[in-house]
C-alpha positions in Angstrom: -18.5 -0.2 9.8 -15.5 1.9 11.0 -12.4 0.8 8.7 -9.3 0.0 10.9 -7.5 3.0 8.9 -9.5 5.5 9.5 -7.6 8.5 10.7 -4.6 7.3 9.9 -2.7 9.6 7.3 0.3 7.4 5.0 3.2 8.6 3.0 3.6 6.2 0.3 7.4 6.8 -1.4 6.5 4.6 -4.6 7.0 5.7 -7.8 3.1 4.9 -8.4 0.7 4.9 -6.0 -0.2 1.4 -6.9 -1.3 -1.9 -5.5 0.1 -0.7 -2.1 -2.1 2.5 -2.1 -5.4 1.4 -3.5 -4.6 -1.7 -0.6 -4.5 1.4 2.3 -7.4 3.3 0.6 -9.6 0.5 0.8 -8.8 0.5 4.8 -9.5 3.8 4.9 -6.5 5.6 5.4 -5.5 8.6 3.6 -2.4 7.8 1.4 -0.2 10.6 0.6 2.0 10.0 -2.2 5.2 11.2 -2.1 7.1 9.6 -4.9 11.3 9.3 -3.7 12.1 6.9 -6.6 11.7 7.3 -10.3 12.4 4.2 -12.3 14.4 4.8 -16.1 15.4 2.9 -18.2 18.8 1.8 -19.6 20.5 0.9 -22.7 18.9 -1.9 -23.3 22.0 -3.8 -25.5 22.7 -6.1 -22.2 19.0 -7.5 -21.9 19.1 -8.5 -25.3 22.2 -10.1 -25.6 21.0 -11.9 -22.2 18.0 -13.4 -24.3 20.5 -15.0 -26.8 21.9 -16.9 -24.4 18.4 -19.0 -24.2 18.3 -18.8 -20.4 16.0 -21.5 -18.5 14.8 -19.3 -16.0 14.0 -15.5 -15.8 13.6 -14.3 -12.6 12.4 -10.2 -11.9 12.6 -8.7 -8.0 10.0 -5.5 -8.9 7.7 -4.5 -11.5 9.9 -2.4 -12.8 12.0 -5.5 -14.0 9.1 -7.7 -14.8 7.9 -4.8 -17.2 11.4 -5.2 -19.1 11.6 -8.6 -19.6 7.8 -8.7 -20.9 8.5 -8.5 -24.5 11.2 -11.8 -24.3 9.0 -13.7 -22.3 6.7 -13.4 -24.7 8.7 -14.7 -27.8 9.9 -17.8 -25.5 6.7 -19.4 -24.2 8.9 -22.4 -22.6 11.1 -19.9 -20.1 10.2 -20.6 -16.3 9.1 -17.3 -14.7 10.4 -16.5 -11.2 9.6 -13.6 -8.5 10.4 -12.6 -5.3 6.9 -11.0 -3.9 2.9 -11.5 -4.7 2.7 -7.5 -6.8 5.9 -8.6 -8.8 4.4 -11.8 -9.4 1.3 -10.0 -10.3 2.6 -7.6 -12.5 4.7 -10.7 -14.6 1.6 -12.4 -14.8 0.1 -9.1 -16.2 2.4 -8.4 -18.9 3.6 -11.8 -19.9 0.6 -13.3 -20.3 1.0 -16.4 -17.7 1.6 -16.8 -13.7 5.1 -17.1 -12.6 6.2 -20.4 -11.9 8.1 -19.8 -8.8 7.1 -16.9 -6.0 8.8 -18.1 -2.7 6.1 -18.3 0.4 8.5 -15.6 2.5 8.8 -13.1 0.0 12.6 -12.5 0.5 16.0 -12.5 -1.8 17.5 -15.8 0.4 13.9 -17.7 0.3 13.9 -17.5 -3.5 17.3 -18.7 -3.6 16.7 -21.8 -1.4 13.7 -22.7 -2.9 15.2 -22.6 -6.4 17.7 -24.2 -4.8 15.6 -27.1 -3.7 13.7 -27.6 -7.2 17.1 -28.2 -9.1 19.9 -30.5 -8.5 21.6 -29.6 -11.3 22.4 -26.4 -13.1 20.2 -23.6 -14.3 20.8 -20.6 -16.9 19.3 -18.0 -14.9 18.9 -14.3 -16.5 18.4 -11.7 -13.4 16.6 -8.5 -14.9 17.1 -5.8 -11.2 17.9 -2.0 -10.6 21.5 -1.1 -10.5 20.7 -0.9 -6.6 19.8 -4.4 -6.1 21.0 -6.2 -3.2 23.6 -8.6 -4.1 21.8 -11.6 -1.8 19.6 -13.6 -5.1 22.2 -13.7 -7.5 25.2 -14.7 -5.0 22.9 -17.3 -3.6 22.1 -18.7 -6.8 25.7 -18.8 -8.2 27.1 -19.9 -5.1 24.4 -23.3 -6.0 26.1 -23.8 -9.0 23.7 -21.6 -11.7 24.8 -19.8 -14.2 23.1 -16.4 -13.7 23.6 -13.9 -16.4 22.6 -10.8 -13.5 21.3 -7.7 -16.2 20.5 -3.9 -15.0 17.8 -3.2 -16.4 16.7 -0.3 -15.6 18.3 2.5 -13.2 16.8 3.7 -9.3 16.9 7.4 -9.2 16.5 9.2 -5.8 14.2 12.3 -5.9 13.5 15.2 -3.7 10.4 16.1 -2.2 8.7 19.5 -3.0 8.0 22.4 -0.3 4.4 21.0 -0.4 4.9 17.4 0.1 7.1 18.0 2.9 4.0 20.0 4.8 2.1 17.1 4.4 4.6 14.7 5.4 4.7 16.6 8.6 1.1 16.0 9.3 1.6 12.1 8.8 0.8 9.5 11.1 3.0 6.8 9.5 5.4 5.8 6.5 5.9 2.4 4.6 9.2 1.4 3.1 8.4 -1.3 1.0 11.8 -1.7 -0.4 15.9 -0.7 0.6 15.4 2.0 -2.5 12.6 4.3 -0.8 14.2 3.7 2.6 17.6 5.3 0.8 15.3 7.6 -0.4 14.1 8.9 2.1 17.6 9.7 3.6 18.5 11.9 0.7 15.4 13.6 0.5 15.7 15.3 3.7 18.4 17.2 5.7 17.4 15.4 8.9 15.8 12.3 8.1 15.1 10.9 11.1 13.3 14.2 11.9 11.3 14.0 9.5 10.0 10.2 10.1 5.9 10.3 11.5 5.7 8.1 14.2 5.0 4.9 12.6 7.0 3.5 10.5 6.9 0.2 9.0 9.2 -1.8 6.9 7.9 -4.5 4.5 11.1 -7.0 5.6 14.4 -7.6 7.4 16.1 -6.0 4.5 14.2 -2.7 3.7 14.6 -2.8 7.8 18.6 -3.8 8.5 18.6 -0.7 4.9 17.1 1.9 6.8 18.5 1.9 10.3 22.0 1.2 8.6 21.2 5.0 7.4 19.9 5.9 10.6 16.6 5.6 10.4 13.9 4.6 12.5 12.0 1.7 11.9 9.2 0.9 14.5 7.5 -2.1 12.8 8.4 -4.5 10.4 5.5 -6.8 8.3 5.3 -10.3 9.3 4.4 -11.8 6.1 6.8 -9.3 3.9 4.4 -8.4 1.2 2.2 -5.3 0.5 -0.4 -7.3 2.0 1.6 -7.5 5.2 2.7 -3.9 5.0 -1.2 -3.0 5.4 -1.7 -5.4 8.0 1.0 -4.4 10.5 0.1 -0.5 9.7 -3.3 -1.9 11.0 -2.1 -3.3 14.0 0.1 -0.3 15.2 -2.3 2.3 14.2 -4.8 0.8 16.3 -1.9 -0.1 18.8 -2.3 3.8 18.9 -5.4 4.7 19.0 -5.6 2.7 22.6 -2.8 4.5 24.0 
């Protein structure tokens, strides 16, 4: 049986290939991977003195985060876990040990908030672990609901360049995912025209990787109905074969 990504050719701007490549592999598309973002760490003084205030909740917006928080989870079996999309919640679950408590059903910044929001009338010590590029939209939310949110960088978002080689290949794409505002911001400083170099597909996992991109003049020709990984692949699926019949 013919897989619905066959033919297609992906750039994939993720630090690591990942859930979302081995996702498009298994449709049968070829992924390139072109990592724009590389993940580091920080001093790490802030997380800890985060953990002494004995916060409630812990809620992580990307592996990355839920990585750094792993060893405190661990030592505090009675924290209530938090995420804002299916592959952070599976990586939390991964390194912590246990599910997360809380993964909003539209994986967005404002859905977490407002279903947080609706499990607790009073107030919450929240501890935020996010890149020093997170949007501002989960922890404004929550503090504007009355929770004390102790918001902690945890690690830092650096913007890479692609080699001559990988741009060859990203001229011979078909399409590119943005599954986050980071690689769409990557992708404008790795190139000196960036919306040349965009194949003609190009799909972002929400609203925000979406309103991110085309605020830095990109194009952005689909965007995921359900905004996960899992959605990413599906809406490739549906303009790639959108396509194919043209």
């Amino acid at each position: 049986m013919t897989q619905p990504l066959s033919g297609c050719t992906v750039v994939v701007t993720r630090e690591q290939r990942g859930q979302l490549g081995q996702l498009l592999n298994v449709q049968g598309a070829e992924v390139l991977h072109v990592p724009l973002i590389e993940v580091v760490d920080v001093d790490p003084t802030a997380l800890v003195e985060a953990w002494r205030a004995e916060p409630d909740w812990v809620i992580v917006t990307s592996a990355a985060g839920a990585d750094r928080v792993a060893a405190g989870v661990v030592m505090r079996p009675s924290v209530s876990l938090a995420a804002v999309g299916t592959a952070t919640a599976v990586r939390l679950e991964e390194c912590c040990g246990r599910p997360a408590d809380l993964v909003p059903d539209r994986q967005l910044a404002s859905a977490l908030v407002e279903e947080f929001v609706a499990l607790h009338d009073q107030p919450r010590r929240v501890l935020v672990a996010q890149a020093d590029r997170a949007e501002s939209t989960l922890v404004d939310g929550l503090r504007a609901a009355g929770h004390e949110v102790n918001a902690v960088v945890a690690y830092h978002t650096l913007l890479r360049r692609p080699t001559v080689d990988d741009c060859a290949s990203i001229a011979r794409a078909d399409a590119v995912v943005f599954a986050s505002a980071s690689a769409a911001l990557g992708w404008v400083n790795a190139f000196e025209n960036p919306a040349g170099a965009l194949p003609p597909i190009v799909v972002a996992i929400g609203p925000t990787t979406s309103a991110a991109a085309i605020e830095s003049g990109l194009r952005i020709s689909h965007i995921a109905a359900h905004h996960s990984l899992a959605g990413v692949v599906d809406e490739l699926i549906e303009a790639w074969g959108q396509s194919q019949a043209t």
